[in-house]
SEVOZA-577690 format. One record per residue: residue number from 1; x, y, z of N, C-alpha, C in turn. Coordinates in steps of 0.001 Angstrom, whole numbers. Each point is the difference from the previous one (the first is absolute). Example, Ala and Ser with C-alpha at 12.3 -4.5 7.8 and 13.67 -1.06 7.14 Angstrom:
BEGIN
- 1 | 13190 | -5690 | 7800 | -890 | 1190 | 0 | 900 | 1200 | 0
- 2 | -350 | 1050 | -720 | 820 | 1190 | 60 | -770 | 1090 | 730
***
This chain:
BEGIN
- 1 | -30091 | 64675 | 32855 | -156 | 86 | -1456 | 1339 | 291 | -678
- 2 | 869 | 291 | 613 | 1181 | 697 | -757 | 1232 | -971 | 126
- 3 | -818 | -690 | 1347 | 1444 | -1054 | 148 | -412 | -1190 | -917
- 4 | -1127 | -373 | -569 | -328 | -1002 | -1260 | -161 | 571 | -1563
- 5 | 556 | 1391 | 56 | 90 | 901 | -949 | 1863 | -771 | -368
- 6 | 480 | 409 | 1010 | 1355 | 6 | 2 | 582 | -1330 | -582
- 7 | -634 | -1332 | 665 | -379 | -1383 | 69 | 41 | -618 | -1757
- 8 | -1500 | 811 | -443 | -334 | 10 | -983 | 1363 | 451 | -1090
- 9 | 620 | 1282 | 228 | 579 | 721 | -1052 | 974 | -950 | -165
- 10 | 664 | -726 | 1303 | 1204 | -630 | -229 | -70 | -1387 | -286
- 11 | -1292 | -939 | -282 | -14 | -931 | -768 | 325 | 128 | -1413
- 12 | -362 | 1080 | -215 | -1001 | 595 | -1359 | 1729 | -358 | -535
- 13 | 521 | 1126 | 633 | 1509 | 19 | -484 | 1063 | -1513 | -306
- 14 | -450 | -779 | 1225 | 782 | -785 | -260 | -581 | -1448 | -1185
- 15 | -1089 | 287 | -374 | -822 | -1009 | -179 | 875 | 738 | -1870
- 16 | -224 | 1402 | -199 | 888 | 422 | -1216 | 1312 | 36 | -96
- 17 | 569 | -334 | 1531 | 1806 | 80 | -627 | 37 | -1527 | -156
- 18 | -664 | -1210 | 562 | -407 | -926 | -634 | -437 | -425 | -1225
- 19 | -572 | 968 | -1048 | -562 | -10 | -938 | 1355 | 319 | -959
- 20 | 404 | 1220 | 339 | 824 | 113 | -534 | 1707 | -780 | -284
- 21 | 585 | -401 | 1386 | 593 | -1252 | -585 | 45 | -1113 | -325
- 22 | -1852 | -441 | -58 | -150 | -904 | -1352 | 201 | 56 | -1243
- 23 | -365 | 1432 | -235 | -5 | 513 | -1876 | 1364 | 256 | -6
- 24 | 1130 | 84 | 822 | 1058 | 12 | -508 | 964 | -1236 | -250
- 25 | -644 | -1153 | 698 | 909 | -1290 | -479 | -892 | -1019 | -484
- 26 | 423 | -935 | -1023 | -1097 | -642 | -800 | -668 | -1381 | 1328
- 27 | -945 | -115 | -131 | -403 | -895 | 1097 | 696 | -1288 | -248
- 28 | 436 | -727 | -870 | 831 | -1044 | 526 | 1155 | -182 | -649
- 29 | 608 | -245 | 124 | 1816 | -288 | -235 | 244 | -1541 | -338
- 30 | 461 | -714 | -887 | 651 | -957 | -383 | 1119 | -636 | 344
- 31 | 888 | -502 | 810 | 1821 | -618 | 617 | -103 | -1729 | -605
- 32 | 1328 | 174 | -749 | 57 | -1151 | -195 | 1180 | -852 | 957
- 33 | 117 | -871 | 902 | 1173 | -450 | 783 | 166 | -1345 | -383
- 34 | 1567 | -646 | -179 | 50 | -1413 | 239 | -673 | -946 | -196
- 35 | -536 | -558 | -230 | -969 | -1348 | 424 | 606 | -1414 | 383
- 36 | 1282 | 475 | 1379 | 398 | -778 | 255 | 382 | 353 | 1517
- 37 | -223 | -936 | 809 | 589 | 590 | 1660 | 1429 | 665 | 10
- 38 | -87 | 836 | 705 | 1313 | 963 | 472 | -45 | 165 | 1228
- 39 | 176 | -1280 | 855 | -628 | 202 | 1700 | 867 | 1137 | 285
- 40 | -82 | 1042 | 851 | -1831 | -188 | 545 | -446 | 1166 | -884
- 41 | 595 | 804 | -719 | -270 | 709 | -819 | -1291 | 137 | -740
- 42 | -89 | -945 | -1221 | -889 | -307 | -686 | -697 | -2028 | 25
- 43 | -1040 | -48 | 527 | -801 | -761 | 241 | -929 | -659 | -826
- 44 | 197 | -1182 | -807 | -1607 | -472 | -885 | -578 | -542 | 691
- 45 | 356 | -1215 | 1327 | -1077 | -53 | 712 | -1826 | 603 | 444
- 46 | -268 | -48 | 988 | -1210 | 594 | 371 | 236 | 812 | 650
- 47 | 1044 | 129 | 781 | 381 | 1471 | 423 | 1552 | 628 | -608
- 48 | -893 | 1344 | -236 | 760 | 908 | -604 | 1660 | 70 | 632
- 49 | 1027 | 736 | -1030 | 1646 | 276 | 909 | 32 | 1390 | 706
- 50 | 748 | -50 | 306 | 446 | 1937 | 86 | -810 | 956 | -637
- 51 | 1320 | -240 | -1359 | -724 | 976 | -792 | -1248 | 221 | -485
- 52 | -499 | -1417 | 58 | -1695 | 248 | -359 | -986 | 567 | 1182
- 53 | 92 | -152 | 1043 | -423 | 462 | 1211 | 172 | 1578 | -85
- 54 | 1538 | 587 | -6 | 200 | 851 | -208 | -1271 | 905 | -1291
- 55 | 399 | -282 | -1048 | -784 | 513 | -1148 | -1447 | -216 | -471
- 56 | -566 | -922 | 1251 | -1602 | -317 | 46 | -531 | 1633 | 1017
- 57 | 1052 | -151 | 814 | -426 | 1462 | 985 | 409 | 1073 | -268
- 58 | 1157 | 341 | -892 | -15 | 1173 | -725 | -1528 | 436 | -892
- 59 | 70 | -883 | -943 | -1407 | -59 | -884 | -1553 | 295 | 1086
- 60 | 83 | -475 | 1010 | -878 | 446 | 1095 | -453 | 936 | 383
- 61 | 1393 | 607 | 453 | -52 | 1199 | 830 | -240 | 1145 | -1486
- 62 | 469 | -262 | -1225 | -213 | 1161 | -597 | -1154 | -271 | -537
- 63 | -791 | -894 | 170 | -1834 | -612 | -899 | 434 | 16 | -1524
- 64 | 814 | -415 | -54 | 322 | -445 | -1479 | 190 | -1687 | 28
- 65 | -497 | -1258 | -946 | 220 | -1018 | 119 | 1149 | -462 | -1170
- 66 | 999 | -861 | 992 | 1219 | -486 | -383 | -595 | -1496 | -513
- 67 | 163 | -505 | -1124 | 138 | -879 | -826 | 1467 | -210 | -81
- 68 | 476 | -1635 | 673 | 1234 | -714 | 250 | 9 | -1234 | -1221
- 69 | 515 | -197 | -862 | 267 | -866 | -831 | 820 | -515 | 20
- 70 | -126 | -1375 | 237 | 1571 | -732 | -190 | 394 | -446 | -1234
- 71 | 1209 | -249 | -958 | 589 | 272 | -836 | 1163 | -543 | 169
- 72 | 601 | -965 | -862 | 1550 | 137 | -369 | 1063 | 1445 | 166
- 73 | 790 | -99 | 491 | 593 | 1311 | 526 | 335 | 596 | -1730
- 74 | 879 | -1097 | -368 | 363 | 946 | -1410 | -1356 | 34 | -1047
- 75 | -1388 | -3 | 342 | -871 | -4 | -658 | -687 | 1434 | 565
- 76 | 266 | -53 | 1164 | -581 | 1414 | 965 | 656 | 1354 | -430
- 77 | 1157 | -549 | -44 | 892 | 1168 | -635 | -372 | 809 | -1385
- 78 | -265 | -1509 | -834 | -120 | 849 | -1182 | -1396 | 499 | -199
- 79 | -674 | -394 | 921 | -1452 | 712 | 42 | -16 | 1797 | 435
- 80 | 841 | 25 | 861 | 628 | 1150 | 530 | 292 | 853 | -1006
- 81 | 826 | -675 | -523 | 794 | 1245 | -1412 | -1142 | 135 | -1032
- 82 | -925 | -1522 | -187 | -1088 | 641 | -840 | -1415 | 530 | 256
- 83 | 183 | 730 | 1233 | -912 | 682 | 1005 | -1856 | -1094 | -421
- 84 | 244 | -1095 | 28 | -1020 | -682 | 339 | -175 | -218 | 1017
- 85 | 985 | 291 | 1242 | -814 | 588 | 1292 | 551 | 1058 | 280
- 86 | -838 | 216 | 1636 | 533 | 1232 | 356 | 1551 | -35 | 971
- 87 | 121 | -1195 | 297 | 1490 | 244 | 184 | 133 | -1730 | 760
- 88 | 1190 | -117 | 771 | 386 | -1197 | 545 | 618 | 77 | 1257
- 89 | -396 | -572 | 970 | 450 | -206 | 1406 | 1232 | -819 | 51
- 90 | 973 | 354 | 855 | 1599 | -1051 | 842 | 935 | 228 | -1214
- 91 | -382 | 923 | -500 | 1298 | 3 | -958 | 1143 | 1217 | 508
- 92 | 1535 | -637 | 197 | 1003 | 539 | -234 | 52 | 1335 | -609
- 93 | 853 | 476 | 98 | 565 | 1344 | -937 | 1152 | -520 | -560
- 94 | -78 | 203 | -1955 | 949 | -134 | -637 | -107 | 1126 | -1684
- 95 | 1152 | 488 | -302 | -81 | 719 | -1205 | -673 | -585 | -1092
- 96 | -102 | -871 | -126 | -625 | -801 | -1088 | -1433 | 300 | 366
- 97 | -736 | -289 | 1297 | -1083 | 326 | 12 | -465 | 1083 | -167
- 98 | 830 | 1119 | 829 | -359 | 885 | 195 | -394 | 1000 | -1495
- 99 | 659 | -879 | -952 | -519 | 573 | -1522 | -1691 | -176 | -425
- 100 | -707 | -1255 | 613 | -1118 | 528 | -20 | -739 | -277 | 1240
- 101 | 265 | 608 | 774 | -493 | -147 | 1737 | 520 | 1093 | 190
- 102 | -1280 | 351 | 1076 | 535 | 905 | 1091 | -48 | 62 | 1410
- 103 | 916 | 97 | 703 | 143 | -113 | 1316 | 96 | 1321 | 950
- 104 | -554 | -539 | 1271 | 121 | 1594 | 729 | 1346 | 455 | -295
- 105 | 245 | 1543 | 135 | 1276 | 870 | -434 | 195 | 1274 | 1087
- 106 | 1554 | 223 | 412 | -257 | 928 | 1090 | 323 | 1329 | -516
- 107 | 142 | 815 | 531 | 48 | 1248 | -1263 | 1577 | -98 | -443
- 108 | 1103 | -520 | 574 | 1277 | -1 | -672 | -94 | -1157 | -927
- 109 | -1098 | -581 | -302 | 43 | -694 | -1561 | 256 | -1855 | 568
- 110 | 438 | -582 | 973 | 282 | -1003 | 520 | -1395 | -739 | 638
- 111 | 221 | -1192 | -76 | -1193 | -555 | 405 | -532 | -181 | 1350
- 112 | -1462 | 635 | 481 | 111 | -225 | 1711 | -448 | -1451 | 768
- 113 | 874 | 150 | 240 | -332 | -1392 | 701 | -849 | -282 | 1061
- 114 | -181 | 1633 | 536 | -717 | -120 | 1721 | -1641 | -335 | -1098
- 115 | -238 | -241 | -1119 | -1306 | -218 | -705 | -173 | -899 | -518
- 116 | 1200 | -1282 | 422 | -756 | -1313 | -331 | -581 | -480 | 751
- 117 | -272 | -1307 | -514 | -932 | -1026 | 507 | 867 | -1073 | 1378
- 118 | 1690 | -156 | -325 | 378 | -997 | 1108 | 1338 | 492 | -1114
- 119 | 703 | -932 | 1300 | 1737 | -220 | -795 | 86 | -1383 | 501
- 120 | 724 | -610 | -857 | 539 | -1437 | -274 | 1397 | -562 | -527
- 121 | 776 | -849 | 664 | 852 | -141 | -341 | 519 | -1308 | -670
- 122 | 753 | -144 | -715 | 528 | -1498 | -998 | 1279 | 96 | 77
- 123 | 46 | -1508 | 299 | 892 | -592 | 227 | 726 | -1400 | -559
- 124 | 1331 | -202 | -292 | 247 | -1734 | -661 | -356 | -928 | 1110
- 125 | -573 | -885 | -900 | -456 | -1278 | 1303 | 886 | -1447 | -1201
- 126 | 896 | -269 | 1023 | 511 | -1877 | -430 | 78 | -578 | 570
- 127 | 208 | -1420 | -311 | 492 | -1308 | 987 | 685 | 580 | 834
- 128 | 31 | -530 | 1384 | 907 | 299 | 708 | 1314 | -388 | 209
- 129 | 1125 | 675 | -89 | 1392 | -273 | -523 | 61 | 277 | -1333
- 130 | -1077 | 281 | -992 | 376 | 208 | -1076 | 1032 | 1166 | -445
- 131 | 672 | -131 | -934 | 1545 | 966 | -216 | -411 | 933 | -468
- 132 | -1488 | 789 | -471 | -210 | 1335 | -268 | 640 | 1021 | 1634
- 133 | 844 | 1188 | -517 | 369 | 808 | 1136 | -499 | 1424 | -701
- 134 | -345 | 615 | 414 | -358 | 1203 | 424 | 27 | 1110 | 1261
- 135 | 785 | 876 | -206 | 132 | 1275 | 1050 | -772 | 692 | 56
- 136 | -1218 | 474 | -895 | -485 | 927 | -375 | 418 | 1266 | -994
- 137 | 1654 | -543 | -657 | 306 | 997 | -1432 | 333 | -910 | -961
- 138 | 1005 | -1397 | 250 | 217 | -1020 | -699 | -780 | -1113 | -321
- 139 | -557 | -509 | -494 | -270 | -1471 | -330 | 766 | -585 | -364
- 140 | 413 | -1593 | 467 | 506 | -912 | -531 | -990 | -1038 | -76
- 141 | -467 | -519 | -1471 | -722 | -731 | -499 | 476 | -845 | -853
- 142 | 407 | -1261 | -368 | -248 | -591 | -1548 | -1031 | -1066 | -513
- 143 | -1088 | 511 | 787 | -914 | -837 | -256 | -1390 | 1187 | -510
- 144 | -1318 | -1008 | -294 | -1333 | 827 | -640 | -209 | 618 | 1602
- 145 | -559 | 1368 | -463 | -393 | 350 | 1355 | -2183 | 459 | -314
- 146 | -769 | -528 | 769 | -1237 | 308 | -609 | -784 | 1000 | 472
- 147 | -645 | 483 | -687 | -1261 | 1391 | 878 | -1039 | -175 | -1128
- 148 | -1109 | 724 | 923 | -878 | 84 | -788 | -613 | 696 | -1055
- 149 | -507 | -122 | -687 | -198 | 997 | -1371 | -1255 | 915 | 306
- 150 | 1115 | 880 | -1105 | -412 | 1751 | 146 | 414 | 236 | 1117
- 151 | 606 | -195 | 984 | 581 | 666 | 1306 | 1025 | 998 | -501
- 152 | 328 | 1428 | 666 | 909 | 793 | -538 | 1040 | -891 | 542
- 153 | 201 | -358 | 1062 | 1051 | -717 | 762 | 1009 | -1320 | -1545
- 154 | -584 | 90 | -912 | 553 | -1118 | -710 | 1568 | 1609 | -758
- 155 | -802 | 897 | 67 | 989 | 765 | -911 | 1489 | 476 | 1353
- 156 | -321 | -345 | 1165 | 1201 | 444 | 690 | 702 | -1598 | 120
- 157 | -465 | -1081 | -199 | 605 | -880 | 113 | 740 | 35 | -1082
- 158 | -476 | 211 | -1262 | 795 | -75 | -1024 | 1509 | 954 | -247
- 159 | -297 | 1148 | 763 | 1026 | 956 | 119 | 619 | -443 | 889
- 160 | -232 | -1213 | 839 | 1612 | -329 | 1098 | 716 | -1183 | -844
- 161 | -447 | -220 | -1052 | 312 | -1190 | -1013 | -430 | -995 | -18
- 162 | -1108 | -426 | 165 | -802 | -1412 | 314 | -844 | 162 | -810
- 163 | 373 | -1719 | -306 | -1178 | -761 | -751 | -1006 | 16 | 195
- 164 | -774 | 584 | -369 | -1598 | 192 | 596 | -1212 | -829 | -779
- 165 | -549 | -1187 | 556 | -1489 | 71 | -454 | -1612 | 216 | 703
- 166 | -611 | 371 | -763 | -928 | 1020 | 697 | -1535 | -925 | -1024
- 167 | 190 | -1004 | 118 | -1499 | -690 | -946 | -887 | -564 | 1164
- 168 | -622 | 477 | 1483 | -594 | -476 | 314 | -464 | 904 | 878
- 169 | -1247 | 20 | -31 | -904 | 1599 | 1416 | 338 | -522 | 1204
- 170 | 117 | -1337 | 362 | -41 | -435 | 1669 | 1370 | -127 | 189
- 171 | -173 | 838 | 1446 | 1205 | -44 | 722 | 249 | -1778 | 726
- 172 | -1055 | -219 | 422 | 533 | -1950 | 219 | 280 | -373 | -1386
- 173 | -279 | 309 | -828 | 478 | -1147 | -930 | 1894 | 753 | -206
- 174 | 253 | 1469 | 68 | 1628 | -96 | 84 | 475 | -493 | 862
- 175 | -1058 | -444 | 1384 | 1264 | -460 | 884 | -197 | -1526 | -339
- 176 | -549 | -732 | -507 | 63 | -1232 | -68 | 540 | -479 | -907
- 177 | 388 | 1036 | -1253 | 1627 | -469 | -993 | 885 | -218 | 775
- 178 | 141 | 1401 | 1103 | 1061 | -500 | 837 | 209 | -1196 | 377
- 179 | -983 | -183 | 1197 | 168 | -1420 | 71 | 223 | -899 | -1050
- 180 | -623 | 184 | -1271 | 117 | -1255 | -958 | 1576 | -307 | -524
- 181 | 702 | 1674 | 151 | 1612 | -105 | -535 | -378 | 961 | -1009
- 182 | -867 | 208 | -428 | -441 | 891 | -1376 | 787 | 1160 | -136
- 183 | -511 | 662 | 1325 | 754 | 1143 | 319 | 1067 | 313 | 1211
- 184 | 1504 | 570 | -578 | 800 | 106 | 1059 | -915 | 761 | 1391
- 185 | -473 | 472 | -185 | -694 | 866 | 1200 | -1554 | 982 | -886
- 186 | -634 | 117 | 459 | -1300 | 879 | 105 | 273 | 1301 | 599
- 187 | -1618 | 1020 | -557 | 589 | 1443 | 372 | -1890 | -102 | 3
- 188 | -74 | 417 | 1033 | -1393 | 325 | 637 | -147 | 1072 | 969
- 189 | -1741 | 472 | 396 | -72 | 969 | 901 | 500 | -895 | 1825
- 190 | 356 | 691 | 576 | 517 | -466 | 1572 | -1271 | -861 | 722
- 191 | -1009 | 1277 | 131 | -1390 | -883 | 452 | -166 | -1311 | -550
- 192 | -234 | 156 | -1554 | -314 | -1400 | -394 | 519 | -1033 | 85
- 193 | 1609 | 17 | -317 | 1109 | -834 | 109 | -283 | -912 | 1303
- 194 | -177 | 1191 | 1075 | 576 | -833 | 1540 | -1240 | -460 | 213
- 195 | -1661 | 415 | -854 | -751 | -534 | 1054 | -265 | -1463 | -1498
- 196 | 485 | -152 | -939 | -360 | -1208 | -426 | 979 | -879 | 267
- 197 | 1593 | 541 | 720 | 712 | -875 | 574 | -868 | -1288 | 1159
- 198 | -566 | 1222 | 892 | -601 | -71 | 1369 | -1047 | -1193 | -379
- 199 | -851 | 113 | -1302 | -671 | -588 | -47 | -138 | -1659 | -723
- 200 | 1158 | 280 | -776 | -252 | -1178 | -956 | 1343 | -1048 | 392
- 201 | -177 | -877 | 517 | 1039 | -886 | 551 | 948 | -469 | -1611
- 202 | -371 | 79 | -872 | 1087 | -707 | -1263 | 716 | 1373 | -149
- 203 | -201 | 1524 | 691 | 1275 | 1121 | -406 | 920 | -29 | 1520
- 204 | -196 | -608 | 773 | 647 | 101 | 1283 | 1072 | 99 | 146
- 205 | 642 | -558 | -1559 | 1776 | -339 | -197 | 378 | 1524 | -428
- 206 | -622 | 1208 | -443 | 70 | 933 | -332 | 485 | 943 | 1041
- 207 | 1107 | 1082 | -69 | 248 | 1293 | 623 | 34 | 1669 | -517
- 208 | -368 | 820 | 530 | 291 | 1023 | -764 | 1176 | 424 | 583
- 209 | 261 | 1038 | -1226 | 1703 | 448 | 167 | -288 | 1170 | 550
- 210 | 879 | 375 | 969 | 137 | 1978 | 197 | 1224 | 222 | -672
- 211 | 198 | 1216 | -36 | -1369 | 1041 | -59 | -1112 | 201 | -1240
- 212 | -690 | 616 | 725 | -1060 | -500 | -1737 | 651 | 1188 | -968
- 213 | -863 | -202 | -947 | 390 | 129 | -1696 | -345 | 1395 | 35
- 214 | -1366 | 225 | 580 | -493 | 1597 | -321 | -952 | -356 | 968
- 215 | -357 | 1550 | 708 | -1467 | 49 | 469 | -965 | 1164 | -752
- 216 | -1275 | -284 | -460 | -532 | 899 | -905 | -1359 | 555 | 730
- 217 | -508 | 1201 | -557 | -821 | 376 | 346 | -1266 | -384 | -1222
- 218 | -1120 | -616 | 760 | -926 | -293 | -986 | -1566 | 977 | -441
- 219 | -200 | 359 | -1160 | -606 | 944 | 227 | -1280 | 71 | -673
- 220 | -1436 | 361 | -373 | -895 | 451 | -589 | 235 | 955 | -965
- 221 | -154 | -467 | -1605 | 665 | 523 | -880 | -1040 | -149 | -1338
- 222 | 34 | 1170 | -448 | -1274 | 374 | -925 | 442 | 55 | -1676
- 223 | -777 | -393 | -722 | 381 | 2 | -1311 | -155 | 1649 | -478
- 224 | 846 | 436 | -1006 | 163 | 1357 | -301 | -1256 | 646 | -924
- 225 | -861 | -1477 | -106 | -1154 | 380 | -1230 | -1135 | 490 | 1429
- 226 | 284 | -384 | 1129 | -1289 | 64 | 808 | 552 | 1621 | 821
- 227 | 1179 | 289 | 612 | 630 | 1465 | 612 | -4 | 1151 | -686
- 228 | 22 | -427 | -2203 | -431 | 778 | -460 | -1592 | 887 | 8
- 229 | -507 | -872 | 847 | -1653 | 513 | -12 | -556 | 305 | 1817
- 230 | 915 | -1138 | 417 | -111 | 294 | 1279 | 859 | 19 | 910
- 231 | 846 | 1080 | 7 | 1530 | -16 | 819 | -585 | 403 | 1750
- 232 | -1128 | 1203 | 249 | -182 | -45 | 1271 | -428 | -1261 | 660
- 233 | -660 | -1193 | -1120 | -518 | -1235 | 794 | 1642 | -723 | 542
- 234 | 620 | -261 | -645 | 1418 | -538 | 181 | 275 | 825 | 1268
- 235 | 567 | 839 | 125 | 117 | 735 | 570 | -568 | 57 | 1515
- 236 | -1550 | -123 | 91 | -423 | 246 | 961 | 43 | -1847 | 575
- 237 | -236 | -998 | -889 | 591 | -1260 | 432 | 1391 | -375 | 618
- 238 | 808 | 619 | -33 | 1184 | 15 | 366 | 93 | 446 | 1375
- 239 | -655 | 1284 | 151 | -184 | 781 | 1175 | -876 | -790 | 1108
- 240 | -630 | -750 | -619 | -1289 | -771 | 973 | 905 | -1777 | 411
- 241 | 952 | -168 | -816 | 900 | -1163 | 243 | 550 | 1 | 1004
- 242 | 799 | 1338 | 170 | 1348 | 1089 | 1100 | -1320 | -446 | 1585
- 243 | -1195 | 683 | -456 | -1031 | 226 | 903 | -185 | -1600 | 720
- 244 | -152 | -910 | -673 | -679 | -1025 | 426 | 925 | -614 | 453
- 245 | 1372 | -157 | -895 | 1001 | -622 | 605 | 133 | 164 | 1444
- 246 | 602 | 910 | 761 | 100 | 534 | 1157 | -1323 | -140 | 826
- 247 | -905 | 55 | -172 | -1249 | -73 | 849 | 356 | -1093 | 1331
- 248 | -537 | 230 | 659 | 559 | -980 | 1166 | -1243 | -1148 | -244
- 249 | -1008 | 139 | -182 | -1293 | -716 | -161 | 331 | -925 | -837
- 250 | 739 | 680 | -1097 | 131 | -1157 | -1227 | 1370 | -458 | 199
- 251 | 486 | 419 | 969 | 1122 | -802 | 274 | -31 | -1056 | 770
- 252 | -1083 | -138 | 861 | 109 | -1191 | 848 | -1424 | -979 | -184
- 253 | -191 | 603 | -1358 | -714 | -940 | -1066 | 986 | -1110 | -718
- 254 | 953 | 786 | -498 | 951 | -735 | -1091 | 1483 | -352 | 540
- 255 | 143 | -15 | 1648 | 456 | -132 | 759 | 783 | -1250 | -13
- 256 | -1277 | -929 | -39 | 598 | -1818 | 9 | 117 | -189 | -1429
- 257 | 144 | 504 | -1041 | 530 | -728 | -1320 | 1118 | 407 | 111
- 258 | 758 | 1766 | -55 | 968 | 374 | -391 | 1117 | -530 | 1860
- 259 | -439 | -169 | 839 | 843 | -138 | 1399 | 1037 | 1457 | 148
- 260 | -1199 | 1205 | 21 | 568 | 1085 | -74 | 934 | 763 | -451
- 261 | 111 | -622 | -1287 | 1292 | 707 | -1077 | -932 | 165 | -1167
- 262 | 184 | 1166 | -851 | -835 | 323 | -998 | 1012 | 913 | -1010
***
């Protein structure tokens, strides 16, 4: 009797600390991402990227449901700042955002990185032999160089002195100015670059340059209208990212998209 006493008491309990971190985070959450492939990252296909895999099982494990919207990036953004959702997945860290976003923070005020979602790196991709040179501090360019819009990556290109245009969401369509002559060279994520090289026989004439441009950390990032009401939900999403990321289970789930770099 005492050992189904005991049995009893400690459902009881967990069935209320269950209860209770329901009433503390709203049952479903809103992300707006991309609505454009970012192999292997972000996925419109039928199967999900990374990060969506990633942030379907965060939302899981805490019984809260994640609502993924795809979106124009610079349309996602400004949904962000006008807290018509609750925040946006694969986005960068930049000051501009960070005016109305918020991102995990470590207590010396800097952004943590061990709490994103993946890191990714970009890189110039041109004809091969083409006369763009780059070391990784200089550019020599005198030609259009293209990226995609709303990428923070357009504002460091502009600070090495390049012509930048940024009027198109798909990364194949910058590399295929290249090819067209449009653009002296393209500035894309690494994954995508090499695997639409890999794939599409009319970019084959294409190379990327080392060293790349930047490598960034990409992160789950909340509008300031939604942390104002619910900062432990942010918060405890972040913590459950760190969690899932590392999991070995969900690592050799998401194993064959990322080829063990995350």
């Amino acid at each position: 009797m005492l050992i189904k006493r005991r049995i009893g008491l400690g459902l009881a309990t967990l069935l209320m600390g269950t209860s209770a971190w329901a009433q503390q985070h709203p049952p479903t959450l809103t992300f707006c991402l991309e609505n454009a492939d970012n192999i292997p990252w972000i996925m419109m296909g039928a199967k999900p990227g990374y990060a969506q895999l990633l942030m379907l099982e965060v939302g899981k494990q805490m019984g809260i449901e994640f609502k993924l919207v795809p979106t124009p990036w610079k349309q996602c953004l400004a949904d962000v700042k006008a807290g018509t959702v609750d925040g946006a997945i694969s986005g960068s860290y930049s000051k501009e955002r960070a005016e109305f976003a918020d991102y995990p923070i470590k207590l010396d005020g800097e952004v943590d990185a061990t709490r994103r979602l993946y890191r990714a790196s970009y890189s110039f991709y041109r004809q091969k032999g083409a006369a763009l040179q780059w070391d990784g501090k200089a550019l020599q360019a005198n030609g259009l160089i293209g990226a995609q819009q709303g990428f923070s990556v357009v504002a460091q290109l502009k600070d090495l002195g390049a012509k930048v245009e940024d009027n198109t969401t798909s990364a194949d369509e910058v590399l295929k100015r290249v090819v067209s002559g449009k653009y002296q060279a393209g500035v894309v994520q690494n994954a995508e670059g090499d695997n639409s090289i890999a794939q599409d026989p009319a970019l084959k004439g294409l190379e990327r340059v080392e060293p790349v441009i930047v490598e960034k950390a990409y992160y789950t990032l909340f509008s300031k209208t939604f942390t104002a009401k619910h900062a432990p939900t942010a918060r405890a999403v972040w913590n459950t990212i760190l969690k899932v990321r590392n999991d070995p289970a969900f690592k050799a789930q998401a194993g064959a998209l990322t080829k063990g770099s995350e």
